[in-house]
C-alpha positions, 0 to 999 in steps of 0.5 A: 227844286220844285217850280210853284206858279200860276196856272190856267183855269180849266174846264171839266175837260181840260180845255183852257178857260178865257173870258169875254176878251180872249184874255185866259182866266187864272185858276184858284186850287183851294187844295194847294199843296202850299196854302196858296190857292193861285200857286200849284206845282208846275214842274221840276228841272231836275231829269228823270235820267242822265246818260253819256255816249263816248267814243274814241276813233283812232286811224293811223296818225289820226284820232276822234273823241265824241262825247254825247250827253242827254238829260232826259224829263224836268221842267223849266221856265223861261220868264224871259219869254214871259218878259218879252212876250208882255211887252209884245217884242217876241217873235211869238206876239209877232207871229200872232199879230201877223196871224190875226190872233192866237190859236189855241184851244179854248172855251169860253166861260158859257162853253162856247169855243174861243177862235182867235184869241185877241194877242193883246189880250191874251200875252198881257194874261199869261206874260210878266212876272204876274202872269199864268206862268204854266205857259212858259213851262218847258220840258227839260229834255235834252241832247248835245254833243258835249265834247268833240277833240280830232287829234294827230300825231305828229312823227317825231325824229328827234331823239329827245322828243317821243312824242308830239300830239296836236288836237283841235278841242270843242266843247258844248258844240250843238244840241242834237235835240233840245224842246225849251227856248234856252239851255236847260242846264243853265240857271239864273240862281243856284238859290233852291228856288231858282233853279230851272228858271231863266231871266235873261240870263246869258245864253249858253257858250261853245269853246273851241281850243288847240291842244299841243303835247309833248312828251320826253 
């Protein structure tokens, strides 16, 4: 599940390195653990934990069921937003165009501090499939209400029903917290080295449904 990709040069400092154009410079790891020194291990989708809250509320005639679930650490990249960003139609390239260039703290190479780094420049680096992908790595955190069903129990006279329940039943509603731009549980492959990446792939679906039973 490990993600390999390219990554940003860096100073002694950490801070990103770009050239005389604003464009950021790819960094070369001679020690890569793989026997490429432009890839380096960016991330892994898989979370660090798991938890689940389910809770049931029952008020006469009437019942709740809530389901929460979160996944908590993994990393996961949006080549869809690497895509979109080269072919400057994001919100994002919009907003940097809007703002007169990208704001991001760097340097450049004689360690002078790069301002308003040139959008063009700057998305045609790190966007696409050739791009730095490190930018477009996200944290997999995330929280949803996985499950929510309201129920009402129907009073029944009939001496050959005993009972008839009719619920109103959601399923993956909303997210209470997510920080990547896609769901993370969500995967273009099921290919080892797929996982965790989205291109353009089909954004997640809620369900909403009507459950009748009866019993005899």
């Amino acid at each position: 599940g490990d993600i390999y990709g390219r990554f940003f040069k860096r100073d002694a400092n950490g801070v990103i390195v770009v050239d005389n154009t604003g464009a950021p410079i790819k960094g070369s790891d001679p020690n890569s653990d793989i026997g490429n020194a432009n890839l380096k291990k960016l991330g892994n989708p898989n979370p660090r934990f798991t938890v689940g809250w389910n809770n049931s509320f029952n008020v006469k005639n009437f019942s709740l069921n809530l389901l929460f679930t979160g996944h908590f650490g993994g990393q996961v990249m949006s080549m869809t937003s690497a895509e979109l960003d080269l072919s400057g139609v994001s919100k994002a390239t919009a907003d940097a165009r809007d703002a007169g260039g990208v704001n991001i703290n760097a340097v450049h190479e004689d360690g002078s501090k790069a301002t308003s780094i040139d959008p063009q420049a700057f998305y045609k680096a790190v966007g696409g499939r050739a791009g730095i992908s490190e930018y477009y790595m996200y944290d997999a955190t995330n929280i949803r209400l996985r499950e929510l069903s309201i129920g009402y129990s129907v009073p029944v006279k009939a001496s050959w029903v005993k009972s008839c329940n009719i619920s109103l039943i959601g399923r993956n509603l909303f997210f209470v917290t997510k920080k990547a731009p896609f769901d993370p549980e969500t995967s273009m492959s099921t290919s080892n080295g797929m996982l965790g990446i989205d291109t353009y792939g089909n954004p997640a679906t809620r369900s909403l449904g009507v459950s009748v039973k009866f019993g005899f």
